[in-house]
C-alpha positions as CSV (number, residue, x, y, z in Angstrom):
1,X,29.0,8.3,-37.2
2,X,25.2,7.9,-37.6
3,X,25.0,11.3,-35.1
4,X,27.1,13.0,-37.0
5,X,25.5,12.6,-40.0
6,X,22.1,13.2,-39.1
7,X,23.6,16.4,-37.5
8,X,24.5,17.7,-40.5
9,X,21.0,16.7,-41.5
10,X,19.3,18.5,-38.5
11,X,21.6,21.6,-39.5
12,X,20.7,21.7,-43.0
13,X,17.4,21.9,-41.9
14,X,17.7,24.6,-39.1
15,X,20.0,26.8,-41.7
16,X,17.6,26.3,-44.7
17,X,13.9,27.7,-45.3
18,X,11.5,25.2,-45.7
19,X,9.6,25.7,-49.5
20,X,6.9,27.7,-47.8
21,X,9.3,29.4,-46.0
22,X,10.3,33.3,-46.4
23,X,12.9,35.1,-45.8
24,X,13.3,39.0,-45.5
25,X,14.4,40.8,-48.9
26,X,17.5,42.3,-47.0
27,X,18.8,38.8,-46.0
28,X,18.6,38.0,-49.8
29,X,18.9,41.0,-51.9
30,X,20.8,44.7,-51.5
31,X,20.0,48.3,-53.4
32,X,22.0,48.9,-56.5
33,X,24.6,51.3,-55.5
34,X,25.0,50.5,-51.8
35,X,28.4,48.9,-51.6
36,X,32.0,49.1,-49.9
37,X,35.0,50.5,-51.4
38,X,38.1,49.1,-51.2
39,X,41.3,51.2,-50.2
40,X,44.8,50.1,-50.1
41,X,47.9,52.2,-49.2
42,X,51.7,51.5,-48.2
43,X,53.8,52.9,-45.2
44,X,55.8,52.5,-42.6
45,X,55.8,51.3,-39.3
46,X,58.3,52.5,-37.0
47,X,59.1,51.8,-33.0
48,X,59.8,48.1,-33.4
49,X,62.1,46.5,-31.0
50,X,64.5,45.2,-33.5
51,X,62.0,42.7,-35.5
52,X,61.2,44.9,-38.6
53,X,62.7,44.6,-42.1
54,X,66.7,43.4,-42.6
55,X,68.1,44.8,-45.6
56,X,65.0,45.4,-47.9
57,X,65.7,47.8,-51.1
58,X,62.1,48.9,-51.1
59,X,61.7,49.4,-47.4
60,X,65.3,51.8,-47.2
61,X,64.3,53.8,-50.2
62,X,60.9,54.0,-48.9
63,X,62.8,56.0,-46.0
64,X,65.1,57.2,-47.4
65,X,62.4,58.8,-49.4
66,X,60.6,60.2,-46.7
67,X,63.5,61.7,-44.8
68,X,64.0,63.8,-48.0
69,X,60.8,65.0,-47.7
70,X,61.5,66.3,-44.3
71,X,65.0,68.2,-45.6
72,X,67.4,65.3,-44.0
73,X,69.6,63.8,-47.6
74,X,70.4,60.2,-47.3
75,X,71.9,57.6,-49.3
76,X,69.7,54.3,-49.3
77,X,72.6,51.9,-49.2
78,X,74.0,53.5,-45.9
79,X,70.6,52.9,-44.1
80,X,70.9,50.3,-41.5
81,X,67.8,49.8,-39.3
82,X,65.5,47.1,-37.8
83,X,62.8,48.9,-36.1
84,X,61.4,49.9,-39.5
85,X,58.9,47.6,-41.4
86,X,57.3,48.3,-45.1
87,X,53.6,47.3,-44.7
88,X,50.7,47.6,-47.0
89,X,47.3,48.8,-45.5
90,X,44.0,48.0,-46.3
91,X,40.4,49.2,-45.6
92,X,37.0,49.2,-46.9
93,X,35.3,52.8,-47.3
94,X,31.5,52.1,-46.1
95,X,29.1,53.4,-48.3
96,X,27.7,57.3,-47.5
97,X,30.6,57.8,-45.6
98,X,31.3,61.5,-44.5
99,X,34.5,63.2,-44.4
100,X,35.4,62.7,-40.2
101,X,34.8,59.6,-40.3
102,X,36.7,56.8,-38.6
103,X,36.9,53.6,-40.4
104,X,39.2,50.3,-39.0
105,X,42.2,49.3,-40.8
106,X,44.4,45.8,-41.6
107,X,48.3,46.6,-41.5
108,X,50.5,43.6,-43.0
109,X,53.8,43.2,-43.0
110,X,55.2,43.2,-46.8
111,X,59.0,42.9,-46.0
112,X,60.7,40.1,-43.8
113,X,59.9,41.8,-40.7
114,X,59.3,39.2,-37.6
115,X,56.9,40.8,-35.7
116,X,54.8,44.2,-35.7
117,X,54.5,44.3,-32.4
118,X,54.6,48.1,-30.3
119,X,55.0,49.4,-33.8
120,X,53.3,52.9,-34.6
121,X,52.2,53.2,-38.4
122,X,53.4,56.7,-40.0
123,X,51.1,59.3,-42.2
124,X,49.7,57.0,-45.5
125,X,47.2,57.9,-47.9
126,X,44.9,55.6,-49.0
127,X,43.6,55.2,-52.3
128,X,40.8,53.5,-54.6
129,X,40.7,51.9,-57.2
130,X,40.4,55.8,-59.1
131,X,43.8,56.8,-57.7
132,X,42.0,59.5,-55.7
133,X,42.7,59.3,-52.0
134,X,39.4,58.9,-50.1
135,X,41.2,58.6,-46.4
136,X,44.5,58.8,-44.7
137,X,45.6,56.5,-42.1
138,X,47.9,56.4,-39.2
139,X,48.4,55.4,-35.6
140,X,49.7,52.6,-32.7
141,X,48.9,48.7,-34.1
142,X,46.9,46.4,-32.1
143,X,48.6,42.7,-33.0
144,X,47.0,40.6,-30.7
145,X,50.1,38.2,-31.0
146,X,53.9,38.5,-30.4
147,X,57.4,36.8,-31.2
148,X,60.1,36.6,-29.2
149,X,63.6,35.3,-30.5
150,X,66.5,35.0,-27.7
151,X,69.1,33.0,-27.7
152,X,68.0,30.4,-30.1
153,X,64.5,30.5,-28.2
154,X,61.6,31.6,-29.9
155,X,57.8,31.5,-28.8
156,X,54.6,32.8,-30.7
157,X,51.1,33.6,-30.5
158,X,48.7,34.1,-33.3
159,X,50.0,36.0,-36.5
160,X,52.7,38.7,-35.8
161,X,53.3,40.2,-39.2
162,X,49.3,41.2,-39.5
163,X,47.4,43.8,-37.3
164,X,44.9,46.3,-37.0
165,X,44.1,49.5,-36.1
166,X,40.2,50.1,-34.9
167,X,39.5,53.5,-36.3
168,X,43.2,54.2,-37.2
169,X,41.9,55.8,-41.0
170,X,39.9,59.4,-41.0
171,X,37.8,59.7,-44.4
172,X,38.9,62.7,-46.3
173,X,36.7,62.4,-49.3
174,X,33.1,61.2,-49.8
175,X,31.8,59.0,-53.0
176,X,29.5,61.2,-54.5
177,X,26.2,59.1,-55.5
178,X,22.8,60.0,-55.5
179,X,20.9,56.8,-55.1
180,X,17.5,58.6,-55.6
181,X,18.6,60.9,-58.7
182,X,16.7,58.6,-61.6
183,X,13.5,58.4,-59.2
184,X,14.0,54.5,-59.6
185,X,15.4,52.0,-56.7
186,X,16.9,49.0,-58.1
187,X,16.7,45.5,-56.1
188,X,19.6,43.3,-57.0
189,X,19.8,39.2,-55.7
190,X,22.9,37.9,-54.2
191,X,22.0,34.3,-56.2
192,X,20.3,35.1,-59.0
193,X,16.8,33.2,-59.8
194,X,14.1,33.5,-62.3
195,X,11.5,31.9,-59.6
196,X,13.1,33.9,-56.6
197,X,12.8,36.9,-58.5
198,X,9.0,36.2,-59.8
199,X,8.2,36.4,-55.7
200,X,9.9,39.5,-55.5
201,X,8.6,41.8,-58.0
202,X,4.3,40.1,-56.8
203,X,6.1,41.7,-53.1
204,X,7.4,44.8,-54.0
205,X,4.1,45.6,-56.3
206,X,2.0,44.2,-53.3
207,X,3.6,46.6,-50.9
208,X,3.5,49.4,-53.6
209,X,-0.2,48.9,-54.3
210,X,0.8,49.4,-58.0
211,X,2.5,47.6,-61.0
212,X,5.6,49.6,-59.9
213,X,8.4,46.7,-59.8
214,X,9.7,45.5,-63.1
215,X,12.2,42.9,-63.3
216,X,14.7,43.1,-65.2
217,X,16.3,39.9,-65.3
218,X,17.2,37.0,-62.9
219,X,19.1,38.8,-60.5
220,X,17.5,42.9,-61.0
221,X,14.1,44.6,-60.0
222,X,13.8,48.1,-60.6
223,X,10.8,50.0,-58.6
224,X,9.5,53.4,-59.6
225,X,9.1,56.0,-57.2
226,X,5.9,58.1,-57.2
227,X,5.4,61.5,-56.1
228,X,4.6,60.0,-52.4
229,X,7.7,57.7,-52.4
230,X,10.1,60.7,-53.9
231,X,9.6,62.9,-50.6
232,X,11.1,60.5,-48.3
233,X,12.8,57.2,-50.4
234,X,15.0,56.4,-47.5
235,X,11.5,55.3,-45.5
236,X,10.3,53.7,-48.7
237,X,13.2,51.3,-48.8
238,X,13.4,50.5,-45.2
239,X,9.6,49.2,-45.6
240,X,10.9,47.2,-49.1
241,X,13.7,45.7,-46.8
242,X,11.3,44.0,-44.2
243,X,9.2,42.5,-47.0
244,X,9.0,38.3,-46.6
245,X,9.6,36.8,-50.1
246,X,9.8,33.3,-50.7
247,X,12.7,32.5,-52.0
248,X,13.5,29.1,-54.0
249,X,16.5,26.9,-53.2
250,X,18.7,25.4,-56.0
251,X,19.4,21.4,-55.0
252,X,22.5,21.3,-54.5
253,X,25.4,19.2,-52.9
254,X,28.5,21.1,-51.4
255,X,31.5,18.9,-50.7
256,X,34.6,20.0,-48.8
257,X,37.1,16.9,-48.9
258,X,39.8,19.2,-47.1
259,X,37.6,19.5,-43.8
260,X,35.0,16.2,-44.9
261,X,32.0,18.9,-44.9
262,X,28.9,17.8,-46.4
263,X,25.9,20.3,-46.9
264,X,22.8,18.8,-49.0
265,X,19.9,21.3,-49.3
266,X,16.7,20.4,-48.8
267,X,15.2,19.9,-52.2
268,X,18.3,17.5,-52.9
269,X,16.8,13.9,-54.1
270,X,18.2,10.6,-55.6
271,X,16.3,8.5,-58.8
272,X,16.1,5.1,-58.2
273,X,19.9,3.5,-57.9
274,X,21.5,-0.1,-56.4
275,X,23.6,0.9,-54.3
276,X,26.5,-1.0,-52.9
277,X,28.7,0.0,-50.0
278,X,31.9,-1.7,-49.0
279,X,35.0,-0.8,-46.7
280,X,38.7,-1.9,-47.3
281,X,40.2,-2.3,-44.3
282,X,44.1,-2.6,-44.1
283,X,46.4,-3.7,-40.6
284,X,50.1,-3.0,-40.5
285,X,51.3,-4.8,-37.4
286,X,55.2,-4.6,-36.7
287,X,57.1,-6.5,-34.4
288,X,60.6,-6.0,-33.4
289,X,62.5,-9.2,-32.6
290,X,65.7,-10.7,-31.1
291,X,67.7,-13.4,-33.6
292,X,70.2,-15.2,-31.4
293,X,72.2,-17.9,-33.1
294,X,73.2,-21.5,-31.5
295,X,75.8,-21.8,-29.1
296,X,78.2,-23.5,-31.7
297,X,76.7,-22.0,-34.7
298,X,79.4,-19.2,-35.1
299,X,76.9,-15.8,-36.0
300,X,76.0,-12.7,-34.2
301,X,72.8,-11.8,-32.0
302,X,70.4,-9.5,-34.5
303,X,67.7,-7.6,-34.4
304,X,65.2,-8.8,-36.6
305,X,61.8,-6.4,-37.5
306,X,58.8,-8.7,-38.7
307,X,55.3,-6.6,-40.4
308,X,52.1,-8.2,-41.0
309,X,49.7,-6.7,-43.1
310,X,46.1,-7.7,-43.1
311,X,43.5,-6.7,-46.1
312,X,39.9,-7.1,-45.4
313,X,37.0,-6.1,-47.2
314,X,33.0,-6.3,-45.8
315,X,31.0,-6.9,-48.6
316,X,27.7,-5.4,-48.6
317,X,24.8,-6.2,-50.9
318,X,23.3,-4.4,-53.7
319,X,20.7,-2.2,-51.6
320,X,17.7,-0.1,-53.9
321,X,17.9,3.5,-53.0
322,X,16.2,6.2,-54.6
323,X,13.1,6.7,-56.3
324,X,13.0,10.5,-55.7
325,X,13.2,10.3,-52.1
326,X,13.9,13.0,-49.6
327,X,16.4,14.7,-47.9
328,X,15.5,12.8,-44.5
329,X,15.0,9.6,-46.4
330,X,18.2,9.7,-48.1
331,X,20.2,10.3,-44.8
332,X,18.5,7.5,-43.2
333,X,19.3,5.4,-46.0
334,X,23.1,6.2,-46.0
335,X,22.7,6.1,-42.5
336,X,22.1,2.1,-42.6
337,X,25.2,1.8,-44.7
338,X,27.1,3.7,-42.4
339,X,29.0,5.4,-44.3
340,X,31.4,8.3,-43.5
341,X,31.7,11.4,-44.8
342,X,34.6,10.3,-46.8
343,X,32.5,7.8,-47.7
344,X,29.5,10.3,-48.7
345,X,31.9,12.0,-51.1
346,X,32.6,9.1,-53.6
347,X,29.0,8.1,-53.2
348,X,27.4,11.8,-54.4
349,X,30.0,11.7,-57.2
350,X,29.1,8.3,-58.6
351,X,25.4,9.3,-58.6
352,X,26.1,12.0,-60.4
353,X,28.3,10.1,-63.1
354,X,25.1,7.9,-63.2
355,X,22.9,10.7,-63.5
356,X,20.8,9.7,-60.1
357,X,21.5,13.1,-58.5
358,X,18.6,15.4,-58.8
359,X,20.9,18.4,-57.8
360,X,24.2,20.6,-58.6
361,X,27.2,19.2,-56.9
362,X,30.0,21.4,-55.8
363,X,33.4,20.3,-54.7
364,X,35.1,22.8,-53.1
């Protein structure tokens, strides 16, 4: 258990800058206005091998629909099919993306079909959050899974209900935005920070060789463009992307009690606490056991079940921890105590009810 913990210790350390460290404003930041769109539509997949939808209203009048459309009249309630499955799709429209463009799709299963497997999604628009439709999709799923049902048999692998096609939307429509049309670039922070943000503006002015970055807040930095910058902006940013900023890490604790993950960043330290540490340990032992009566004694022969539960505690002593130490001091600390990650969790809550934590803690 002490490995694993100073693993987690040793991977804090690998995935974190150090306070001198810097990272590259890319990895931290993005330009105002470049962003993914999301798309949903709904359709129909068709060519399934008797594992689509039973008798779902909204899948039979979604055919019944569409063979209207395509001058054949039927009556929804007369429909009886199971190679037909109602699915919704989704995608993400990059941003500049052209009209021609091929973009990959998720298809999931919205009825009570079994398995998508072999199917062949129909003609679907796909729509923004606008309404407008910005590509159309359609083609053969890829699953990567099946189910199979025969004779009260079944076997599975993976998730047969959800697949994808890899370039199975064409973009019909692009999202008009000119990112250079105010002659200003705007640098936004994925986690906003005063400090962070202080390094960024002294790097974009450095690189600029002029007060040209502004902050705006926490999280925004808008950069003027000159004359020089306005003839080719798309160079200009790739330069501002490879600047190294220093960027300042919050202290913070995240706890995951579902998966017993523990991630303590490195400016995380503890004030001066005693600090006890105790296990309960509890043993259920049961027996099973023959009762047979005397020879003249007149019963029956029994069987007879006997537990014995055990409850131990180990006591430890009040230990002093703390005083502003380190990340690598505290692990070594709670490393004598040997305490689990279970264990970790109730102690980083109690020493923030105690007010000992110098750092955010997050319980996911």
């Amino acid at each position: 258990m002490k490995k694993l913990i100073l693993g987690i210790a040793a991977v804090v350390g690998l995935s974190l800058p150090s306070v001198a460290g810097a990272a590259r404003l890319k990895d931290i930041a993005d330009v105002e206005g470049v962003r993914a769109n999301q798309l949903l539509g709904y359709g129909l997949v068709v060519g399934l091998n008797g594992t689509g939808d039973g008798r779902v209203d909204f899948t039979l009048k979604t055919m019944s629909n569409m063979l209207e459309r395509m001058g054949i009249r039927t009556d929804p309630q007369l429909i009886k099919v199971k190679n037909v499955a109602a699915v919704s799709i989704t995608a993400e429209l990059p941003s500049f993306a052209r009209p021609g463009t091929r973009i990959p799709i998720t298809v999931s299963s919205m009825g009570d079909a079994k398995s998508l497997f072999g199917g062949i999604l129909l003609y679907t628009q796909l729509k923004a959050g606008d309404g407008n439709t910005y590509a159309v999709a359609q083609g053969p799923i890829d699953l990567g899974g099946f189910a199979v049902n025969d004779s009260g048999d079944s076997a599975q692998k993976n998730h047969p209900t959800v697949g994808t096609v890899p370039g199975g939307a064409t973009v019909e429509r692009a999202i008009s935005f000119d990112l250079f049309q105010s002659n200003k670039v705007r640098v936004v922070l994925r986690n906003a920070d005063f400090t962070t943000m202080t390094h960024v503006v002294s790097a974009l002015n450095r690189r600029m060789g002029r007060p040209a970055a502004v902050a705006i807040d926490s999280g925004v930095a808008e950069v003027e463009l000159d004359e020089t910058a306005k003839k080719n902006p798309v160079a200009l940013v790739a330069s501002l992307e490879q600047l190294e900023v220093r960027q300042d890490i919050d202290a913070r604790v995240v706890i995951n009690e579902r998966t017993g993950t523990i991630i303590m960043g490195a400016n995380v330290t503890v004030g001066q606490v005693a600090l006890a540490h105790g296990n309960l340990n509890v043993s259920i032992r049961r027996e099973n056991d023959i009762s047979q009566p005397n020879a003249f004694a007149g019963g029956t022969t029994a069987e007879v079940t006997n537990v014995d539960i055990n409850v131990g505690e180990d006591v430890e002593a009040l230990r002093i921890v703390g005083g502003d130490v380190t990340l690598g001091q505290l692990v070594k600390v709670l490393n004598t105590l040997g305490a689990t990650p279970r264990d970790l969790m109730a102690i980083f809550t109690a020493l923030q009810q105690a007010g000992a934590l110098n750092a955010e803690l997050v319980v996911m």
